[in-house]
C-alpha positions as CSV (number, residue, x, y, z in Angstrom):
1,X,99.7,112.1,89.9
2,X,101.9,109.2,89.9
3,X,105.4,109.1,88.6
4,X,106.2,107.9,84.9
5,X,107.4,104.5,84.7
6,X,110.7,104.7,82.8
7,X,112.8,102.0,84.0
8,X,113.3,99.1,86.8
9,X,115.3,100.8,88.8
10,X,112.5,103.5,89.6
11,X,110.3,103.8,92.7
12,X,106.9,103.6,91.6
13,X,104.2,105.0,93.4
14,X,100.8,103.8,93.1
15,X,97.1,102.0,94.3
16,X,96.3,98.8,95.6
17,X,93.4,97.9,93.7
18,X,93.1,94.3,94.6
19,X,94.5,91.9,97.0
20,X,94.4,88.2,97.5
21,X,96.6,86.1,99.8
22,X,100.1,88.2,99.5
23,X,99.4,89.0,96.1
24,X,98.6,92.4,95.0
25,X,97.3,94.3,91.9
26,X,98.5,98.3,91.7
27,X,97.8,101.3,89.4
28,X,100.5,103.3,88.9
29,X,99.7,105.5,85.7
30,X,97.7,103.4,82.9
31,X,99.9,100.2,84.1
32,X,98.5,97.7,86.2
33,X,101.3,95.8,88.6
34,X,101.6,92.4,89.6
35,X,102.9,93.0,93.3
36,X,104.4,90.7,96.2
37,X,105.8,92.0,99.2
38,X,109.2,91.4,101.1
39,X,109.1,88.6,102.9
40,X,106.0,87.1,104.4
41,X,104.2,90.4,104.9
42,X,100.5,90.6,104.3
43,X,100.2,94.0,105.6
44,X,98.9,95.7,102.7
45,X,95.3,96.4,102.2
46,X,93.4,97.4,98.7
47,X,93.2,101.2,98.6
48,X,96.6,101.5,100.0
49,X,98.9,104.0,98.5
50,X,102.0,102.0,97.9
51,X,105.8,102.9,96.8
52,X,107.0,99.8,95.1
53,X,110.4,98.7,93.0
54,X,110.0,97.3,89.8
55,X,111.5,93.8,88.8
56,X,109.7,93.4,85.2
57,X,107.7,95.9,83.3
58,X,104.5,94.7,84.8
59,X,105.8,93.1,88.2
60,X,107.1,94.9,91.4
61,X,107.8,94.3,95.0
62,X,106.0,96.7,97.9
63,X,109.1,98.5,99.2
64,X,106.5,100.8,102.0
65,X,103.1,102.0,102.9
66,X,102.6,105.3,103.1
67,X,100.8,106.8,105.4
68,X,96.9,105.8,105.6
69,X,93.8,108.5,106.3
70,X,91.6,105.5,107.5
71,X,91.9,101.0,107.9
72,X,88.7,98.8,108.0
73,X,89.5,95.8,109.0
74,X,88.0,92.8,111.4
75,X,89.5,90.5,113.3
76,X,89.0,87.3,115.3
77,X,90.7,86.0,118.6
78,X,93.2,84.7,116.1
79,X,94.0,87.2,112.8
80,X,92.8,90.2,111.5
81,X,91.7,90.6,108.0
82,X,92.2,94.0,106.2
83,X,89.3,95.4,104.5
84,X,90.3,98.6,103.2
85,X,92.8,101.5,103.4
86,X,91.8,104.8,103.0
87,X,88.0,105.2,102.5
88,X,85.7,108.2,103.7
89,X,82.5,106.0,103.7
90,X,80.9,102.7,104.2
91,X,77.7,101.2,102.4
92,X,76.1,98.5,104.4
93,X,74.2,97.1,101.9
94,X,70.9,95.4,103.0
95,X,67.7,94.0,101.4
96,X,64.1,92.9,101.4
97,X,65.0,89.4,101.2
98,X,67.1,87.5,101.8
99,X,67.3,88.9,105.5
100,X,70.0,90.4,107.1
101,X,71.4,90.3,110.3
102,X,71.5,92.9,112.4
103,X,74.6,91.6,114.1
104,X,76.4,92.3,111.0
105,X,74.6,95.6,110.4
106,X,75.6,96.6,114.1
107,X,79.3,95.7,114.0
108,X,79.6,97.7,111.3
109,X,78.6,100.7,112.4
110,X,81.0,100.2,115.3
111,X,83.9,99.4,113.4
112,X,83.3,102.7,111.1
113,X,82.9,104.7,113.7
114,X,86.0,103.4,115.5
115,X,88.1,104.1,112.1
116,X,86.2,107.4,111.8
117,X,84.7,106.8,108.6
118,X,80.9,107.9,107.7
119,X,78.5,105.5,107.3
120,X,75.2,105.0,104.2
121,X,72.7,102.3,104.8
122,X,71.6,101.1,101.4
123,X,68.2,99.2,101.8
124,X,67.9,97.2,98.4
125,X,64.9,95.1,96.6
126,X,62.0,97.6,97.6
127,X,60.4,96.6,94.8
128,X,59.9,92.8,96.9
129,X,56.8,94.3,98.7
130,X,55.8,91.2,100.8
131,X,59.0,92.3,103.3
132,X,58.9,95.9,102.8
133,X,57.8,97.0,105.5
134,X,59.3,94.8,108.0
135,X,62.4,95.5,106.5
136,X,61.9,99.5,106.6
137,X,61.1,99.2,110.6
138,X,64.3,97.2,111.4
139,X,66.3,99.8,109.6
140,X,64.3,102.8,110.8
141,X,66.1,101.6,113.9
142,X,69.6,102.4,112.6
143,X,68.0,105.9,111.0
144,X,66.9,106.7,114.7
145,X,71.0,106.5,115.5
146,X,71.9,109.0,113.0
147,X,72.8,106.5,110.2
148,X,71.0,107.7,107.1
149,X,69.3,105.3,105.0
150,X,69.0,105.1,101.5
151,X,66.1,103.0,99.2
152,X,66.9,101.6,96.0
153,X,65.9,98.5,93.8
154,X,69.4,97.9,91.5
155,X,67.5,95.2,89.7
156,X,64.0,96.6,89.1
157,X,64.7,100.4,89.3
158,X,68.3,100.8,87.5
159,X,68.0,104.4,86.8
160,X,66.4,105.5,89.6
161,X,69.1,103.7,91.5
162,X,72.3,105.0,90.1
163,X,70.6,108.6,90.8
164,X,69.9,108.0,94.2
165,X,73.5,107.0,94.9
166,X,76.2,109.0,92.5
167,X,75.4,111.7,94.3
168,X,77.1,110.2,97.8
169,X,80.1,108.4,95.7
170,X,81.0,111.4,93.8
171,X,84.6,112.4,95.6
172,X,84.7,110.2,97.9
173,X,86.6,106.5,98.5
174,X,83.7,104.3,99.5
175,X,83.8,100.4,100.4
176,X,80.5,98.6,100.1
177,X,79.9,95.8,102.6
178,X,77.3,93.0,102.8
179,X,76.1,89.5,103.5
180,X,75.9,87.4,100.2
181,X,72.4,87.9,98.6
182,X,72.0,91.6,99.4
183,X,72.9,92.8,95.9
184,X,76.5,94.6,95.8
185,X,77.3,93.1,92.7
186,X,73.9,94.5,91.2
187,X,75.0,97.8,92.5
188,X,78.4,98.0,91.2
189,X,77.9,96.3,88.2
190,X,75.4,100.0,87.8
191,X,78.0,102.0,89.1
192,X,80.4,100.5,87.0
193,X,79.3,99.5,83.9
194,X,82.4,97.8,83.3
195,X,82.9,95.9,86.2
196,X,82.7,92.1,85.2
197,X,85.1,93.0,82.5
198,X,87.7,94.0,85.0
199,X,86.9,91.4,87.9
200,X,87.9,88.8,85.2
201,X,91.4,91.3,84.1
202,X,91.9,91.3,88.2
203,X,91.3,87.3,88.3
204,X,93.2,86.7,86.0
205,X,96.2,88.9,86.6
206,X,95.9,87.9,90.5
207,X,96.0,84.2,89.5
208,X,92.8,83.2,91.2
209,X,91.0,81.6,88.2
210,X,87.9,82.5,86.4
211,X,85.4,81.5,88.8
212,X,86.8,82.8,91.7
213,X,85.8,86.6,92.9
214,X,86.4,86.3,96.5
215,X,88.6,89.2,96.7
216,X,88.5,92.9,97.6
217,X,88.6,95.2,94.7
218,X,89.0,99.0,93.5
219,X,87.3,100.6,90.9
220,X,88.2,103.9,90.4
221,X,85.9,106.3,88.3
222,X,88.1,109.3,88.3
223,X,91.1,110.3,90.7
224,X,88.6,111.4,93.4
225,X,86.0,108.9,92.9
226,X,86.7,105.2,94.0
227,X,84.6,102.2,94.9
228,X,85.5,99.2,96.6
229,X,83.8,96.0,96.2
230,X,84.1,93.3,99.6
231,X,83.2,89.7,99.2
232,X,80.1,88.6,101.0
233,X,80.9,87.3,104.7
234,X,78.5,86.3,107.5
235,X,80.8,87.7,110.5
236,X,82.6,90.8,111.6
237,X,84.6,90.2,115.1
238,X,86.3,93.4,116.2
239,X,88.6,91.7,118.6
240,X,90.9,94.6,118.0
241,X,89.4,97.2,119.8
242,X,90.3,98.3,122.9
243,X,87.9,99.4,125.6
244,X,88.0,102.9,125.2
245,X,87.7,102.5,121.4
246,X,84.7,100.9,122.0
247,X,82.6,102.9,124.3
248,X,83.3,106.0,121.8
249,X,82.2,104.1,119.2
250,X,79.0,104.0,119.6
251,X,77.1,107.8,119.3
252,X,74.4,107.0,121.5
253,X,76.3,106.7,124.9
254,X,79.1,110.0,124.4
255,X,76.3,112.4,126.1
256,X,77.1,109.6,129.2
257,X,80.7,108.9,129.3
258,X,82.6,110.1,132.4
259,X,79.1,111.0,134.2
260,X,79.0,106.9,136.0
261,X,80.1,106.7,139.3
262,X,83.2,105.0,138.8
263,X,86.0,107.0,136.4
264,X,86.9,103.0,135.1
265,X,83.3,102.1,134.6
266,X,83.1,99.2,132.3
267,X,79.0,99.6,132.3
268,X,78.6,96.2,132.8
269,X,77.2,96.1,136.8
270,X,78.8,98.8,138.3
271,X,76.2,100.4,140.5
272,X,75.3,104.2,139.4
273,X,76.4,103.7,135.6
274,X,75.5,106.5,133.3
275,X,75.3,103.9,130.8
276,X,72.7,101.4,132.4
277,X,70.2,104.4,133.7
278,X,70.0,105.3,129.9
279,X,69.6,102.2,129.2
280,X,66.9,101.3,131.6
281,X,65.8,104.9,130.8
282,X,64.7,103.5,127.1
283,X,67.4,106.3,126.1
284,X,70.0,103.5,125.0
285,X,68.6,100.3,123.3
286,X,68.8,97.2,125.0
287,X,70.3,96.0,121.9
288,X,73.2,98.1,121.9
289,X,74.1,97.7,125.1
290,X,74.4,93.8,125.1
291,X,76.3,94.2,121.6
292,X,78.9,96.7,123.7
293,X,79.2,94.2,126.3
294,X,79.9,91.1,124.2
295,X,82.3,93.0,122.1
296,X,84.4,94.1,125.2
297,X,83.8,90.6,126.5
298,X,85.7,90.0,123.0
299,X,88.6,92.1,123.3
300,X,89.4,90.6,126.5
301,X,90.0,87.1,124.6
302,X,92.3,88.2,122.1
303,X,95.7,85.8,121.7
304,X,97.8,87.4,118.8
């Protein structure tokens, strides 16, 4: 439970539930926040649990962090851009049609496994038969890795929908992530009945105006229970991991690692790599490798 708010001088503690530039929205009891931090900080990301000073009684300033179970974020060569604090599962959220990218899809994976959080792949539109089974063989792919897969249609099958999925939200703090097109909003808006009312009470209390929803955002359905809508986005760099992150990031090569020839292997052309005989092997897909090596080739470029 959060602490009562009696009066400006408290410390307040409470929940990012939505962020844009390095403006923030908290819950702290039944009172939502209008939050900045000190300074130019932008370090705070939604799902954060955040102790905060008041300076009206709906306005604060982020005084500290505390202490986060999980971070998704991505970056480029340049910045990173926080995702989410403190969330047990991703839900990549595919479809029928429009097509993904299993780029996107594969990155990922790779960055929830590096932050240690489980992962749901949420295969949308089944009721578009044309690309149905096209669509069921490239993600059989990701089922064959140990990701499981889910089959809804948000639109056509509603009910059927929101029973296939409260059953993996219930309890836990889960971020759903996608290209545009896929259907998140569909899903949430199932999820969470409510959920254009409160975009617009987030919009407007955020200051973004009425038409814009580019933004991160909580919804929490009981204390135990949260979602977390992302905005649509084409890319996911993962400049920020390290070397070691990455080769434990992807479940396929752990029965390999320290078995190569070389105790600094980078399983790039190093003769007698673990890595490469699986993959030549057909034990380790051809696909994963090359996505390992260009995301070390990544980390190597980083400037910030």
């Amino acid at each position: 439970m959060t602490k009562p708010i009696d009066a400006l001088t408290d410390t307040v503690t409470g929940t990012v539930i939505a962020a844009h530039g390095r403006h923030y929205l908290v819950q702290a009891d039944d009172k939502k926040l209008q939050c900045v931090t000190r300074g130019k900080k932008s370090d705070v990301a939604v799902g954060d649990i955040v102790k905060l000073k008041l300076t009206s009684a709906n306005q604060g300033v982020i005084e500290e962090i505390t202490e986060r179970k999980t971070l998704l974020y991505r970056s480029d060569q340049y910045k990173s851009k926080l995702l989410a604090a403190n969330v047990t599962q991703l839900f990549i959220v595919v479809a029928t049609e429009p097509g993904f990218t299993d780029d996107l899809v594969s990155r990922s994976l790779v960055a929830a496994e590096a932050a240690g959080v489980a992962v749901h792949i949420i295969l949308n539109k089944i009721d578009v038969v044309a690309s149905l089974e096209k669509t069921r063989k490239r993600v059989a792919f990701y089922a064959g890795l140990g990701y499981p897969v889910h089959e809804v249609s948000a639109t056509a099958q509603p009910e059927e929908t929101v029973a296939a999925l409260m059953p993996l939200l219930v309890g836990q703090s889960t971020i759903l992530i996608g290209q545009s097109g896929m259907g998140k909003s569909s899903i949430i808006n199932l999820i969470i009945p409510d959920a254009a009312i409160a975009v617009r009470e987030i919009s407007a209390a955020l200051d973004t105006g009425k038409h814009t929803t580019t933004f991160t955002r909580l919804y929490a359905m009981d204390d135990k229970t949260m979602i977390i809508d992302s905005p649509g986005f084409q890319e996911f760099g993962l400049y920020h991991l390290t070397e070691g992150m990455l080769e434990r990031a992807f479940p396929e090569f752990e029965q390999y690692l320290g078995k190569c020839k070389f105790y600094n292997c980078h399983h790039s052309n190093e003769p007698e790599c673990a890595i490469r005989t699986a993959v030549a092997a057909g034990d380790i897909a051809p696909m994963r490798h090359a996505l390992y090596l260009q995301l070390l080739h990544e980390s190597s470029q980083k400037l910030y």
